[in-house]
PADRENDREN-387365 format. One record per residue (C-alpha): x, y, z; residue number from 0. Coordinates in nm, 4 decimals. Example, Ala and Ser with C-alpha at 12.3 -4.5 7.8 and 13.67 -1.06 7.14 Angstrom:
<atoms>
[atom [1.2300 -0.4500 0.7800] 0]
[atom [1.3670 -0.1060 0.7140] 1]
</atoms>
This chain:
<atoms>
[atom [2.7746 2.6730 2.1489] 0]
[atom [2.8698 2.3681 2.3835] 1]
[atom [2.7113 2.0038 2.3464] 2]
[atom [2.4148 2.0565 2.6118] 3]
[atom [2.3035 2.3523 2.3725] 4]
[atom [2.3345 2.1015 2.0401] 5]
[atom [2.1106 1.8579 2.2099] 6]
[atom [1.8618 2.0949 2.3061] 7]
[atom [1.4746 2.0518 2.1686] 8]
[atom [1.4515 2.4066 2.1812] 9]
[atom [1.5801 2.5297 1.9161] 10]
[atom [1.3552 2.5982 1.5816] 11]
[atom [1.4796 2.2073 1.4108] 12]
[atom [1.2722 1.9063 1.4530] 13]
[atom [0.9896 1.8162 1.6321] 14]
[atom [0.6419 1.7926 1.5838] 15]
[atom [0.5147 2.0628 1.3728] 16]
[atom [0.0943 2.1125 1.2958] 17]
[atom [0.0526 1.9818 0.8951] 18]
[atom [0.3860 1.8371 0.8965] 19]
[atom [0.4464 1.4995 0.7415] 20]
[atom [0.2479 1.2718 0.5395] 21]
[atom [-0.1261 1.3265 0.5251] 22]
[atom [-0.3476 0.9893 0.6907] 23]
[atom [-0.5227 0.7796 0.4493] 24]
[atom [-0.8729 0.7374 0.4819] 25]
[atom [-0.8893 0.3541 0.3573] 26]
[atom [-0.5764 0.2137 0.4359] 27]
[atom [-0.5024 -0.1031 0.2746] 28]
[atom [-0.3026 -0.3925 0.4555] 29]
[atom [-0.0539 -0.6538 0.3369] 30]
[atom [-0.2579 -0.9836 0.3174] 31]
[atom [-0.0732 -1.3097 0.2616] 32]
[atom [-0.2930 -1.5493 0.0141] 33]
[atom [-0.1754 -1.8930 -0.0952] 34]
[atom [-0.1975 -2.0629 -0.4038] 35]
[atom [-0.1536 -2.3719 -0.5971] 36]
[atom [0.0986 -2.3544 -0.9238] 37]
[atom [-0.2039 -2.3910 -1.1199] 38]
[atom [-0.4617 -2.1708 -0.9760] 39]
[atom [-0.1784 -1.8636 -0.9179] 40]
[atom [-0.1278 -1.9354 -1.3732] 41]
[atom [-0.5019 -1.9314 -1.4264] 42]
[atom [-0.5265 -1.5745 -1.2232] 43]
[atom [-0.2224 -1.4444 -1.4234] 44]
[atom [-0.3431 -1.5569 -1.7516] 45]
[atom [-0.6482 -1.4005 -1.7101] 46]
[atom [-0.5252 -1.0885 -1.5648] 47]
[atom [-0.2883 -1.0521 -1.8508] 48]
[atom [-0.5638 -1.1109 -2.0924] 49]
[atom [-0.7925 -0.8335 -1.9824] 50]
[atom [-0.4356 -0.6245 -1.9537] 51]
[atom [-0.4435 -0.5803 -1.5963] 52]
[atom [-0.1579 -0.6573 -1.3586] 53]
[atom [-0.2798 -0.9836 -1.0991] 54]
[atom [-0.3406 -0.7226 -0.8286] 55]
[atom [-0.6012 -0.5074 -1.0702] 56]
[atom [-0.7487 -0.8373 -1.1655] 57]
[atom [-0.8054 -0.9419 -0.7785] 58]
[atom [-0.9235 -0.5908 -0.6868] 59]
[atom [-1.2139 -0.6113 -1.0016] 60]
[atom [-1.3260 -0.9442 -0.8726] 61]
[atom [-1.3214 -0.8052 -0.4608] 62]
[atom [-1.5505 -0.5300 -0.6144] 63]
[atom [-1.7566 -0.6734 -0.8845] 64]
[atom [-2.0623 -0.9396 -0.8449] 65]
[atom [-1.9885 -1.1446 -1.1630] 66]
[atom [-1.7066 -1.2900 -1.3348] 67]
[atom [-1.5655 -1.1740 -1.6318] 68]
[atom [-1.5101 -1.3971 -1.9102] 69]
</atoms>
C-alpha cells in the first residue's frame, strides 16, 4: 500500500455512515449566563438545599411551576 492509498476516503473507515453518532435532542437546552448578588445567589442555595435539590433543580421547578414554594 503507498501513502495516496492510506489517504484514500474509499476505503470501508470513516465517514458518514446512516444512524451513526449521537442521536439529536429534541429540546436542546443552552448555556445561559445569569448574574447575581452574594446575597440573592445564598438565598437560592439555601433554599435549594432545603427542599434537597441541587440550585439548578431548584431554578428548573420555579421556570416550570406558577407558585413559590415555601
Amino acid at each position: 500500500m503507498d501513502a495516496a492509498e492510506i489517504g484514500s476516503s474509499t476505503g470501508a473507515w470513516g465517514g458518514r455512515r446512516k444512524g451513526a453518532g449521537r442521536p439529536r435532542v429534541e429540546r436542546k437546552r443552552k448555556s445561559r449566563l445569569v448574574q447575581f448578588h452574594d446575597e440573592e445567589w445564598d438565598a437560592i442555595k439555601e433554599k435549594a438545599v432545603k427542599r434537597e435539590m441541587s440550585i439548578r433543580e431548584y431554578l428548573y421547578f420555579l421556570a416550570e411551576n406558577d407558585t413559590i414554594p415555601e
